[in-house]
N, C-alpha and C positions, 0 to 999 in steps of 0.2 A: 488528183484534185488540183484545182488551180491556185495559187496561193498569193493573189494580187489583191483581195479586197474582201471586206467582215465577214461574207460569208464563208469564205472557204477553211474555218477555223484556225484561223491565225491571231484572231484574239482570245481571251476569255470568256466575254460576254457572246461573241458568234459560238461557242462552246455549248454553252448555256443555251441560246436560243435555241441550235440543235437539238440539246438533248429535249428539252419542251416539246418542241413540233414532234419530236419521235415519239411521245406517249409518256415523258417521265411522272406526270401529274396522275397517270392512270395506278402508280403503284401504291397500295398503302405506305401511311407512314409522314404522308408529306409536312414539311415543315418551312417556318417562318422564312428563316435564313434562306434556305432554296427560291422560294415563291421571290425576295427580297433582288436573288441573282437573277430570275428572272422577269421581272416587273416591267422592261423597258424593254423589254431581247428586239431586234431587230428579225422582221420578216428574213427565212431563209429561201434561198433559191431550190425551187421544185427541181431541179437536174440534182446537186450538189444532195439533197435529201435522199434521193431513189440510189445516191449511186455510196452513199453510207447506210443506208437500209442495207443496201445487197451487200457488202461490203459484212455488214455481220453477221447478218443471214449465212455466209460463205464460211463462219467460223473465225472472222477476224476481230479487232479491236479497233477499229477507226479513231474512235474516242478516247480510250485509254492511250493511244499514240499520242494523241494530239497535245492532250494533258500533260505528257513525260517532254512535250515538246517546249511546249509553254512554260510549264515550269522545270526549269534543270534540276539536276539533281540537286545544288547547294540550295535552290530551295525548298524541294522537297523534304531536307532532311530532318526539319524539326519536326515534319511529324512523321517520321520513319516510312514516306510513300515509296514503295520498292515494287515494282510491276513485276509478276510472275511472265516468263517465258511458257509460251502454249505447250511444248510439249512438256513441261514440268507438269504443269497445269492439269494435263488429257491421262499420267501418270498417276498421279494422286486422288485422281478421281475415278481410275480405271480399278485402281488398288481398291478402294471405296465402295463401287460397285462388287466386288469379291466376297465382302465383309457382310452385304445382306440387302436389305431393301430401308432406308431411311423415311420416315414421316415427318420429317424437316430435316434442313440442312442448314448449317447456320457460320456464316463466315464474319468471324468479329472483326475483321479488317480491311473492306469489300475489294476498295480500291474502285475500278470499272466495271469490277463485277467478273470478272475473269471464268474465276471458281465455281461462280453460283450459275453464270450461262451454260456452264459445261453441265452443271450438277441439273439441271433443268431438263435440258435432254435426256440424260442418264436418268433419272428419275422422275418422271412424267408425274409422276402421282404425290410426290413431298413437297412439303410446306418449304416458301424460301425465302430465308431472314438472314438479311444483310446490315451489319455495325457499321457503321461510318462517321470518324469524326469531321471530314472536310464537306461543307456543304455541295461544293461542285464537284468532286469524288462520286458524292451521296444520287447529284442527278446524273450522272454516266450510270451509274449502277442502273437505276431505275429506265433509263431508256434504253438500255442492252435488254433487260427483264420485258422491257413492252413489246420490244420489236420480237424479240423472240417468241411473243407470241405465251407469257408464266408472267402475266403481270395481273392475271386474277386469283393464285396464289401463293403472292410473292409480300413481301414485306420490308423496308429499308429505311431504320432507323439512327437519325441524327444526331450521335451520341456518342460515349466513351467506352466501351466494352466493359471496363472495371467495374462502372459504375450503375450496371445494366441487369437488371433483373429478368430472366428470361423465365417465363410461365412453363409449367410442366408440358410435355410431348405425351398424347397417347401412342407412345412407343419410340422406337430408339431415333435418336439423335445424331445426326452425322456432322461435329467440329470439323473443318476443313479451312483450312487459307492459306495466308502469308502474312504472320504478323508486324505490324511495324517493327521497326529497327531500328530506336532511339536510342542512344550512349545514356548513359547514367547522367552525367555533369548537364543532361537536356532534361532529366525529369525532375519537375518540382517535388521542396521538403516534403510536403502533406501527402503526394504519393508514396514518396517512399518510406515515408512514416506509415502506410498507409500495407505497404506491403509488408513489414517488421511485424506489423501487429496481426495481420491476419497470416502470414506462414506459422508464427509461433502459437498460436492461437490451436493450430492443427499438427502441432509438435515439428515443425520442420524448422532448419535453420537457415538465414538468408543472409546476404551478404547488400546494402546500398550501391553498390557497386555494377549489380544486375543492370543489365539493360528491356527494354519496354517488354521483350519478347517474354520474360522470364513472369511478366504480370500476367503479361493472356495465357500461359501457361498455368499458372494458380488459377486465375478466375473461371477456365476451363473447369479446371476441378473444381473448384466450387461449386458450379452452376450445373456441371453432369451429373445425370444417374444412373444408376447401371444398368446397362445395354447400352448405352452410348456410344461411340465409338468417333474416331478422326485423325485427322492426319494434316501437319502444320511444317511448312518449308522455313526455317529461319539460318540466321546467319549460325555457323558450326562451333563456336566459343566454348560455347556451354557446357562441351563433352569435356573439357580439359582444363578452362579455369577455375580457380576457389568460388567467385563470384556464379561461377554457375552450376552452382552445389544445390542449388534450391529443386531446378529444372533438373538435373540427375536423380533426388531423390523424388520427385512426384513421381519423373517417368518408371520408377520401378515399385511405385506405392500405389498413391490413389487414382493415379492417370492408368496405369494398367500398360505400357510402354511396351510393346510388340516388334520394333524395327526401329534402326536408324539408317539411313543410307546417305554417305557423307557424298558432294558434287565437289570436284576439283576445281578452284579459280577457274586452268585452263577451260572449264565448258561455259564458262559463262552465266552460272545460274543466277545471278542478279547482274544483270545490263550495265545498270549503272555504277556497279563496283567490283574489285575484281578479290573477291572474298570466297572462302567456301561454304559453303550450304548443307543444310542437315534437313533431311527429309525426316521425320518424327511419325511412326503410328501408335496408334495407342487403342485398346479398349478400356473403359473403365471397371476398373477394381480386377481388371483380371490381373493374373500374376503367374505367367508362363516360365518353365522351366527351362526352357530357351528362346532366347532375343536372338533376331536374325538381325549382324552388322556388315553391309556394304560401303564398297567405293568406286565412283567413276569416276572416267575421267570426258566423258563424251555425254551430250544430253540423249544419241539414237543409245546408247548403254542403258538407258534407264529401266525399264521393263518394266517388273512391280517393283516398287519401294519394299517389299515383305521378303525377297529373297534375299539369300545372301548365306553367311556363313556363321552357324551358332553358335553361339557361346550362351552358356549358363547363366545362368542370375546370379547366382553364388558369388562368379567370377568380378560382374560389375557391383557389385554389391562391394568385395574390397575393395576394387581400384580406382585411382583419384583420376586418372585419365581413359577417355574411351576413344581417344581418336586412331590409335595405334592399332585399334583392336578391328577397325574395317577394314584393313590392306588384306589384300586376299591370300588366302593360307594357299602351299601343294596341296594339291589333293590328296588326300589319304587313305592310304592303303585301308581294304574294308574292314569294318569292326576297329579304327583305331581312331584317336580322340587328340587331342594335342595337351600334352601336360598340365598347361595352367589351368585347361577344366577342373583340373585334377587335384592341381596344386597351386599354392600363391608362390611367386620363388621373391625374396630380398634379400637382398647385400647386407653383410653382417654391418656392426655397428661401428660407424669410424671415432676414434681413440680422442684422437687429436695431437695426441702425443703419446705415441703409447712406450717411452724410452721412461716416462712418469705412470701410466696406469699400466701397465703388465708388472706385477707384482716381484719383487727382487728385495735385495739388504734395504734397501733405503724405505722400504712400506713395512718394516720388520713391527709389530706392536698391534698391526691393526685386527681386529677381530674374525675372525670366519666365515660370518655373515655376510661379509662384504667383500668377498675374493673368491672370484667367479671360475673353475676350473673351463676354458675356452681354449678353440682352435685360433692358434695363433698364426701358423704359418700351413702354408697349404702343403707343406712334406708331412705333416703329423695324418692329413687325410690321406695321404696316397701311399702311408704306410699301414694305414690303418685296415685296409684288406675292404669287406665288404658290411662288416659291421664292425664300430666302434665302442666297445665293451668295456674300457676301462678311462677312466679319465686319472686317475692317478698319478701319470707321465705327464700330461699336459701344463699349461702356464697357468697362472690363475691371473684374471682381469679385475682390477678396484672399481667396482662399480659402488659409491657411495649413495645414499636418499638425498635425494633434494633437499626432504628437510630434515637435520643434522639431530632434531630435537627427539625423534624417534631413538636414537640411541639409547643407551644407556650410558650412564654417566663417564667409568671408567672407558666405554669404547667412546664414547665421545669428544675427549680430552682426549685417546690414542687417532685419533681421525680430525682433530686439527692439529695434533703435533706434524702428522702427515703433510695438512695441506698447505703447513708454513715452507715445507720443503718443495710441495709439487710447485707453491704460489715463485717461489726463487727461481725454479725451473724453467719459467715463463708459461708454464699450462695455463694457466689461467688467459692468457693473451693469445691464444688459436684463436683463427676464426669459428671453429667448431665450438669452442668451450663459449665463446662470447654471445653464442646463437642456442645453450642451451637454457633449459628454464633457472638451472645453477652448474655454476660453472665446471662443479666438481663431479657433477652427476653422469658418468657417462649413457646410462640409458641402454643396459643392456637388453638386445630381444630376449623373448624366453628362448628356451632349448628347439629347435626344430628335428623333427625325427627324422628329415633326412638334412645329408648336409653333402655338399659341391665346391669342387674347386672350379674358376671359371678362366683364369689366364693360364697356360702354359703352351708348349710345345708337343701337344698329347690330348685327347678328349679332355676331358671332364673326369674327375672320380666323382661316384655318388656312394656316400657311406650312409649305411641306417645307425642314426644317433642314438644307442640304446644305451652309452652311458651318460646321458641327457646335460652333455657339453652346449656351452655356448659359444659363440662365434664372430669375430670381427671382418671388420670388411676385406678380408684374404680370403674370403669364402660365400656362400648363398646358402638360405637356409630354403629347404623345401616344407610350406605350414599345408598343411590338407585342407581343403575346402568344406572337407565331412568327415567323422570321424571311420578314418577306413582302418579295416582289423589288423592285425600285426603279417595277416599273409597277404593281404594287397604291397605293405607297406615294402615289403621283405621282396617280393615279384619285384614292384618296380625301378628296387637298385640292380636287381640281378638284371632286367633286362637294361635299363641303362647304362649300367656299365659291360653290357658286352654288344652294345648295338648304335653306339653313336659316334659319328664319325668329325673330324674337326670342321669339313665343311657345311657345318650347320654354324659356327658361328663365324667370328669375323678374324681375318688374318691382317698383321699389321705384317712391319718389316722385319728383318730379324725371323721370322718367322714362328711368332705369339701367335694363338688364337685364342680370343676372349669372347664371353658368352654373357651377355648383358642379360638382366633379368628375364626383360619382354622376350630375347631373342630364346631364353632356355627356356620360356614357358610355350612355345610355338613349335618344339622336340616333339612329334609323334609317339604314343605309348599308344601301346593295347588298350580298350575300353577296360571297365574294373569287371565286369564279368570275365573279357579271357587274363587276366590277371587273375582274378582267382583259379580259375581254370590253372594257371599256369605256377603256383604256389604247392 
């Protein structure tokens, strides 16, 4: 296209006038603002029109170019405009197609309409309803929808998805897009008052901190019913920060979260920024027993968003981060599962000074209740054979309550005679102590029935905790994700400890090898049937 003069969409208004001549006035929905951008449009050249008709006709975005052209990024950014890449786009929608046959499809963030031109073909026979808050966004949508030939039942309304009431479907619903991608410090008080009250409203906790994506994710759920189904590209935060504790707990509640598949900066899945991407499926209110997590690093990698490698619910259900959990496992030998299925593994509890809480002369007075018989040093596990049967030998750890007023009197007065002594000692001044809810508290886990040593010059020992010791950070506790019977528990130290080799974890110099949590929960086990079998 030539780019010397209005029509060849090098302004705003030659934009506009485009998208008109194309048919944008033919979509329902039409609104003031648009007709406002249109009013005055300047006649387009009949070459320049045939040769953007054919242009989308072919499966491209002339218009949505143009618009990313016009406006950069720094100003698209207040209101989170992020152009999907077509093969994301052909991805998401292909995945979509798999999932069943939709009676509308509904994109809260249209953009040019990307989603909904692809969703149009794929699905000749559904309803197609496009959100858009930017009025010239609003008419690209709508003249992609004409030319394509779905602008008699299409729909494209001028608006804010939050705030958008969408009418019931005789039948299921297909959410699809890319929602904006506002920072928090861009969205106004009243929204995010706004969001505080309706997550809590539905028992969820939220963080102001959230960015825009984490709203269309609620209002999704709100506004779905069951059959519903969809699938939403946004930037990858979410799996990992506090702030997107919200968007973790839908996708395993009411959103019914089926897949995530994380895109590497390197691919490029937002143009404009060089972020990772989180492909999101979801049916509503389902609640599958396994969530399938991927990662690419290439957009030809993409295939379906739904494949990948399982993991449990159970599993993300403890953990506070899930980005870790799409890097591609070995393959595994048949009928076998990788630990963390299995088991949650944590690093026992650090002391902060434990020359003051490992119990000795100087805690002499203090009460029972409060002196924890725990593994102290990781010889006590690798002498302990395959079960740990007595704790009688072991140190005992001061773990004191928070609050001191649960005592009883006599232990109470022996429990700050103590902590005149730990306070001289400088305990109190760790960084650990200064970061607890009180300073004195060390915050022992409970007992874990199995327990690992993770640094030495040697595997791992796994001891089964049957004298239900506790454990500081010289060791891992293994917590069960279900309650497995004493001969699953009993199989999987036996086979751990005669089947793992050090290069499963990581070798420094000196030649340590340490076995960080994530990395000991990624150790292959036998599924729990050939463990039982094997008990």
């Amino acid at each position: 296209m030539a780019k010397n003069d209005l029509t060849d969409l090098s302004t705003e208004t030659a934009l506009a006038a485009v998208a008109a001549t194309l048919g944008a006035r033919g979509v329902a929905g039409w609104s003031a603002p648009e007709e406002a951008l249109v009013a005055e449009a300047p006649p387009v050249a009949p070459d320049l029109l045939h040769r953007i008709r054919a242009a989308i006709q072919g499966g491209e975005d002339p218009l949505g170019e143009a618009f990313c052209r016009l406006r950069n990024p720094a100003v698209r950014r207040p209101l989170g405009a992020t152009y999907t890449p077509c093969a994301i786009v052909s991805s998401m929608v292909d995945w979509a197609a798999g999932q069943g046959s939709p009676v509308r499809v509904v994109d809260p963030g249209a953009g040019s309409g990307r989603f909904l031109l692809k969703a149009a073909h794929r699905f000749p026979a559904a309803e197609l309803l496009g959100i858009e808050i930017d009025p010239l966004a609003a008419l690209l949508v709508r003249a992609n929808l004409a030319v394509a030939g779905a602008a008699e039942r299409a729909r494209v309304l001028l608006a804010d998805y939050r705030s958008t009431v969408l009418p019931r479907a005789d039948g299921p619903t297909l959410y699809i897009g890319n929602p904006p991608y506002v920072r928090h410090h861009l969205i106004p008080h009243e929204w995010k008052q706004w969001l505080t009250r309706e997550a809590s409203r539905r028992g969820y906790r939220c963080s102001q901190l959230a960015g825009l994506h984490a709203y269309f994710f609620l209002t999704t759920a709100l506004q779905a019913s069951d059959g519903d189904y969809g699938t939403f590209i946004t930037a990858a935060e979410w799996l990992d920060v506090n702030y997107g504790r919200l968007v973790r707990d839908l996708f395993l509640d009411r959103l019914g979260g089926t897949g995530v598949l994380l895109i590497e900066p390197a691919a490029s899945p937002f143009p404009d920024a060089a972020a990772t991407a989180a492909i999101t499926t979801f049916r509503i209110n389902a609640r599958p027993s396994v969530i399938r997590l991927r990662r690419v690093e290439a957009l030809d990698r993409l295939a379906n968003p739904a494949e990948g490698r399982g993991v449990r619910r159970e599993r993300l259900e403890s953990e506070e981060r899930w980005s870790h959990l799409t890097r591609r496992a070995d393959a595994l030998p048949s009928d076998f599962v990788e630990l963390g299925e299995l088991f949650r593994v944590h690093r026992g509890q650090v002391t902060g000074a434990n020359r003051v809480w490992i119990a000795g002369p100087h805690s002499r007075g203090l009460p029972e209740s409060v002196l924890f018989p725990s593994i102290t040093k990781a010889r006590e596990l690798l002498a302990a054979g395959l079960v740990l049967t007595d704790a009688e030998g072991l140190r005992r750890v001061i773990d004191l309550p928070p609050d001191l007023a649960v005592l009883a009197p006599a232990e109470r007065k022996a429990a700050e005679r103590f902590l005149k002594l730990a306070k001289a000692a400088g305990a109190d001044q760790s960084y650990i102590a200064r970061n607890r809810k009180a300073w004195w508290s060390v915050g022992l886990k409970t007992p874990a029935p199995i327990l690992a040593t993770y640094m030495a010059r040697r595997p791992p020992a796994f001891v089964r905790n049957a004298a239900n010791a506790r454990h500081i950070n010289i060791a891992h506790g293994l917590y069960p994700r279900e309650a497995w019977p004493e001969q699953i528990l009993t199989a999987v130290v036996k086979f751990l400890s005669g089947n793992i080799s050090r290069a499963a974890g990581r070798t420094y110099a000196g030649g340590l090898t340490k076995f960080e949590p994530r990395e000991m929960e990624r150790i292959p086990v036998p599924s729990p049937s050939t463990l039982a079998e094997m008990a």
